[in-house]
TITI-657432 format. One record per atom (N, C-alpha, C): x, z, y. Coordinates in steps of 0.001 Angstrom, whole numbers, padded with zeros to 6 digits, always signed. Each point is the difference from the previous one (the first is absolute). Layout:
REM residues N
XZY...
END
This chain:
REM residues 88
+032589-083892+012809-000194+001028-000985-000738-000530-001211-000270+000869-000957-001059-000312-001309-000876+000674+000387-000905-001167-000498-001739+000850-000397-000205-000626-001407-001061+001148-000633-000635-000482-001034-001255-000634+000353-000009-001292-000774-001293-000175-000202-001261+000041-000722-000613+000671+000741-001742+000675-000518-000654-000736-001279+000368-001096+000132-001222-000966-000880+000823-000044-001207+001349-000254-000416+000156-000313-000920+000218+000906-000522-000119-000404-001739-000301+000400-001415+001170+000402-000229+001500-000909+000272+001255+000090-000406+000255+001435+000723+000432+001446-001246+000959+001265+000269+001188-000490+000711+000321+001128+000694+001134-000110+000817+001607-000331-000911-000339+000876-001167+001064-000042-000516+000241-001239-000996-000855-001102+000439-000195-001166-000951+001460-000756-000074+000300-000594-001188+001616-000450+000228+000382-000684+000905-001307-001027+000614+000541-001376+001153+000210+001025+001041-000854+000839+000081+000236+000407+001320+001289+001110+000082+000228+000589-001384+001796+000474+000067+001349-001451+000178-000906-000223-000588+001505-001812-000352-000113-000382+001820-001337+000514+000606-000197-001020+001538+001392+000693+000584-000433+002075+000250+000739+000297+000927+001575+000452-000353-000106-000376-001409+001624-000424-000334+000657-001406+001058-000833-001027-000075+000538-001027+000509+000606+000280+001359-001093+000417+000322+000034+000369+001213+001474+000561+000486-000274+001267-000388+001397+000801+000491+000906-000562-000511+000224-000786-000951+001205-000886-000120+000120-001076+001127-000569-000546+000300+000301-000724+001108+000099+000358+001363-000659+001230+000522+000722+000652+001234+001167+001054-000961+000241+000444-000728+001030+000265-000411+001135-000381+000182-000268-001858+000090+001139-000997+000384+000308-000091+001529-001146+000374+000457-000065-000222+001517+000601+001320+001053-000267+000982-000875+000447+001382+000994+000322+001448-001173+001274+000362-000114+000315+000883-001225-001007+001138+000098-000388+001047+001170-001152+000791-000088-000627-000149-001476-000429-001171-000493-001318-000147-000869+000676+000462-001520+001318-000562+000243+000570+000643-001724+000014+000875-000531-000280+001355+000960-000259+001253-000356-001337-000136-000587-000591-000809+001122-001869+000182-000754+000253-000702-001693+000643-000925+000477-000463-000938-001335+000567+000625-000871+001125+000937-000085+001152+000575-001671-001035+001016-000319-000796+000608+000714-001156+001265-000047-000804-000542-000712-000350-000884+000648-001603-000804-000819+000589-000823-001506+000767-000267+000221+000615-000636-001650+000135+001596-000682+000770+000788+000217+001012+001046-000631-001239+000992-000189-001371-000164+000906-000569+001902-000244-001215-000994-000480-000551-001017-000018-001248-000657-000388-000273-001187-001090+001043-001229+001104-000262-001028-001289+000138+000643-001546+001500+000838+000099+000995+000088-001762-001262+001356-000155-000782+000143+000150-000927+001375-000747-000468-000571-000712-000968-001569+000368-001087+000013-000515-000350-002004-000445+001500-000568+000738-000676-001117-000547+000739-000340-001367+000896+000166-000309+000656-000349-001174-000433+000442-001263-001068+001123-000261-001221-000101-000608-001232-001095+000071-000525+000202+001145-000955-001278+000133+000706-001305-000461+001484-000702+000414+000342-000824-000483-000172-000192-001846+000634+000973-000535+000153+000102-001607-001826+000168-000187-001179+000391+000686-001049-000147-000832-000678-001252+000314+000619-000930+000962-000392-001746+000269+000567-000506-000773+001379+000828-000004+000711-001253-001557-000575+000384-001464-000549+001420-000246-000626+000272-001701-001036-000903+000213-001090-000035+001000-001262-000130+000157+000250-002006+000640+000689-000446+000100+000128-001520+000550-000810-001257-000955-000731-000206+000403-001319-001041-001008+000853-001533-000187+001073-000090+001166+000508-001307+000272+001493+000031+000358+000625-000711-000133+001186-000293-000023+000572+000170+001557-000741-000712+000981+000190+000053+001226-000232+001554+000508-000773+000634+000036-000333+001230+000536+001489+001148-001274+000332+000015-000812+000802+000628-000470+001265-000852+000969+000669-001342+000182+000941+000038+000944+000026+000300+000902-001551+000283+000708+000387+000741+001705-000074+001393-000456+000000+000656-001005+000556+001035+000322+000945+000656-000644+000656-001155-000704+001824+000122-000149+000321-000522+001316-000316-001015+000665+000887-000040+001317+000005+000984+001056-001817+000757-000057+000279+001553+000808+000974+000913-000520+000541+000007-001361+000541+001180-000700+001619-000301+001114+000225-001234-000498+000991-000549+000526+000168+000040+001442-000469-000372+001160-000204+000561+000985-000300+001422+000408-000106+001117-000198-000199+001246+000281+000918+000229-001106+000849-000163-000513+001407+000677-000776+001199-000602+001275-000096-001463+000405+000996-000287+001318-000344+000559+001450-001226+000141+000122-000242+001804+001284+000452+001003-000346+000291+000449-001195+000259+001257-000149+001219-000173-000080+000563-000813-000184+001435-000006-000671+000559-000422+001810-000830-000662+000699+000274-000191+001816-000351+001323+000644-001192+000722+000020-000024+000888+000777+000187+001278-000436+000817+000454-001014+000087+001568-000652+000107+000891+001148-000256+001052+000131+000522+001084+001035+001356+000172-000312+000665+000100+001262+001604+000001+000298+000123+001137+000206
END
């Protein structure tokens, strides 16, 4: 199961830890179909609300060249989930 942990500073809704349990269910996703339901939910009712804003204010707000490409390559990655897991 998940637990949170007590001590740390990092919010739940911090991006590593959305980008973690994306990974995640993509890879038992691969392993057992059950999870694709979870995972088209969690892309379709969560990721597309709220990160593709946060993305566009890392790219206004990007001090460096490198940190504005990781998050054209997130833009880019969460446009090929969505465009993989749409609701059918």
């Amino acid at each position: 199961g998940l637990s949170v942990n007590q001590e740390s500073n990092i919010p739940d809704d911090h991006i590593s830890c959305v980008l973690e349990l994306t990974t995640l269910l993509l890879a038992n996703t691969r392993q057992t179909s059950p999870y694709r339901s979870t995972l088209t939910q969690y892309i379709n009712n969560y990721l597309t609300k709220w990160v593709p804003l946060y993305i566009e204010k890392i790219k206004t707000h990007a001090q460096t060249t490198t940190l504005y490409t990781v998050a054209d390559i997130l833009f880019y990655w969460l446009d090929e989930l969505k465009r993989e897991y749409q609701y059918e």
